[in-house]
Structures are given as structure tokens and as C-alpha cells.
N, C-alpha and C positions, 0 to 999 in steps of 0.2 A: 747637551748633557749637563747637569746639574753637577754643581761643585762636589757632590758626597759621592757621586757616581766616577767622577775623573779617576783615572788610576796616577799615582804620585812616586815618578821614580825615585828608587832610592838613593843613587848616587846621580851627580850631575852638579852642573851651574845651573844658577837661578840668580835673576834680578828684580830686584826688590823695589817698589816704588812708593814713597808718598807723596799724594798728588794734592795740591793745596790751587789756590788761586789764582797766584804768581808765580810760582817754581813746583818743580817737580823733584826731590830729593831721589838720588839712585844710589842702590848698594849692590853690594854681589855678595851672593853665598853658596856651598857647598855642601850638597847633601852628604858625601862621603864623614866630613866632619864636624857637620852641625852647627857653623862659624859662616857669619857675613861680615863685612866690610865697608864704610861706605865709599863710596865715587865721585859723585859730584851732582851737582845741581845745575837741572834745564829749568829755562825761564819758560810759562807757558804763551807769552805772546808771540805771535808768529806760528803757526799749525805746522809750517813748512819744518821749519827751523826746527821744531821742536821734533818733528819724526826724523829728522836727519842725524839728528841727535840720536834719539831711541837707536835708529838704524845702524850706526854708527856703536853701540854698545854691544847691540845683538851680536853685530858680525865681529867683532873683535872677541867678546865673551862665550857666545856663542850656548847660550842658554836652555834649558831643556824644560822651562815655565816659567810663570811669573807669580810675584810675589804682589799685590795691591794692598795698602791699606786704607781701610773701610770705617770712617768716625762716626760713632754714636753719641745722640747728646747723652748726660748725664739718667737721663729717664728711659733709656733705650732707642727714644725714637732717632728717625732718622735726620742728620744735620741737612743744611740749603744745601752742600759740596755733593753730597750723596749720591744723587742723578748724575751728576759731572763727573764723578769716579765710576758709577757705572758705564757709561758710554766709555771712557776710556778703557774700560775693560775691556769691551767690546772690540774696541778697535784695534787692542794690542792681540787679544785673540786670531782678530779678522787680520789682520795684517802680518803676522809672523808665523800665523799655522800650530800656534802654541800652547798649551792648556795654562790660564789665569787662574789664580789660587788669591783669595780674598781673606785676609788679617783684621780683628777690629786692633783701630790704631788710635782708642780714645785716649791714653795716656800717652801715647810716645811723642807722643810734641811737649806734650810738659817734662815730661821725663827728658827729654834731649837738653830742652832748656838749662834744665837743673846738670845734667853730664857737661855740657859745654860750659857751665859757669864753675863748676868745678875748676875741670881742666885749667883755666884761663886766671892767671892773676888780675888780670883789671878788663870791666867788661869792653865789648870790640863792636865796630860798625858791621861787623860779618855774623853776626849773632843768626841774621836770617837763613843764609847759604848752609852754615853750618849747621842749624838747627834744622832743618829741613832735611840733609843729607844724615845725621844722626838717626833721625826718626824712621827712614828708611831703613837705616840698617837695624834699627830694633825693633821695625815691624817683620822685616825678612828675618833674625835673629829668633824672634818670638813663634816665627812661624814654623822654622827648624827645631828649633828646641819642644814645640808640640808636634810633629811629625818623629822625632828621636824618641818621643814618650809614646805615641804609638807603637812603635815597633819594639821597643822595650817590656811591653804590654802584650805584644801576640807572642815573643821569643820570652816570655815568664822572665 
């Protein structure tokens, strides 16, 4: 089923992923109120580890889809990671019985960058964990807030 065809409930949990090379940023958000959060950051070495992880959010959160985000270069095309975040799509699909909902997430690693430096009087060794976990929550954030504008649009 192709992502425009998926139906997208309207209230629920949902987690949000930015899947990067080395970590994987997770946030949570709420369709009721169009608000995420982030969680924390899985390191991706180790496959095991890393779905135990996943596994381990599911079932505590207990999610009703998921949130991916999806980096374009600058020109559109698609970055190296691109293949790598589909297959995880795939898998998080394949593995939790759950409809994956795909974000472009070409700004929110900068953008996190730029919130976390805010935030922080003097910059930190944690720059990565945070910036990663950031980026998910405003790629799940970004994806609610265009899902709220939908529905805004069908209810005039």
C-alpha cells in the first residue's frame, strides 16, 4: 500500500525516528494533540540491540505508526542514507504490523543543531545524542503539524 493510500488515524501514539549512521534519534507524539517529544537515542551498531531497543519503545508506547525521516540533498535528489532508511522502513513495518509514514527531514538536523545550541550556555560533548534525538522530534512534530493542517482543510 503506498503511503497516500495508508489511512492515518487521528488520535494515537506515534514514534518518530531519525535514522542517521550511527544513532538513531526517537521521539513520541500524539495525534490527539499534535505535540512530540523527544526520547532518546539507539546507537545503530549491533542489529540485535538496536531492535531490542525499538522493541522495547513499542511495547511501553505502544504506537499506532511510525513516523521516519526521509533526507534530500539540497537538489532533491536522493542522499547515500536513503536506501538505509528505506530498508528500515521496511523492517519496522515488517516487524510491528504497523503503517510507516515517511517526513522529509532535510532541515532538522540543522535546525536541531541551531535549538540545541540555543538551549546550552557553552557547547557540550553530547551535541550528537541530542542532536539526533531533537531531529526526530521535529521530524515527528512537522509531520503532526502537516497532518493537523489536513484536517483543518477537510473540517473548513
Amino acid at each position: 500500500m503506498s503511503e497516500a493510500q495508508k489511512p492515518i488515524p487521528k488520535q494515537g501514539t506515534y514514534l518518530g525516528f531519525d535514522y542517521g549512521d550511527k544513532h538513531i534519534g526517537v521521539a513520541v507524539g500524539q495525534g490527539l494533540t499534535f505535540t512530540a517529544s523527544g526520547l532518546e537515542m539507539i546507537p545503530t551498531l549491533g542489529k540485535q540491540a538496536r531492535w531490542d531497543a525499538i522493541t522495547r519503545l513499542v511495547e511501553a508506547w505502544q504506537p499506532c505508526g511510525f513516523v521516519v525521516g526521509l533526507a534530500y540533498r539540497e537538489d532533491g535528489g536522493e542522499n547515500p542514507i536513503t536506501a538505509q532508511i528505506l530498508k528500515f522502513c521496511k523492517q519496522l513495518e515488517g516487524r510491528y504490523r504497523l503503517p510507516v509514514y515517511t517526513m522529509d527531514e532535510t532541515l532538522s538536523t540543522f535546525e536541531s543543531k541551531s535549538l540545541f545550541y540555543q538551549s546550552r550556555a557553552k557547547r557540550s560533548a553530547n551535541i550528537g545524542a541530542a542532536r539526533d534525538i531533537l531531529a526526530a522530534q521535529l521530524i515527528l512534530q512537522t509531520w503532526l503539524e502537516h497532518i493537523a493542517h489536513q484536517e483543518r482543510q477537510k473540517h473548513g
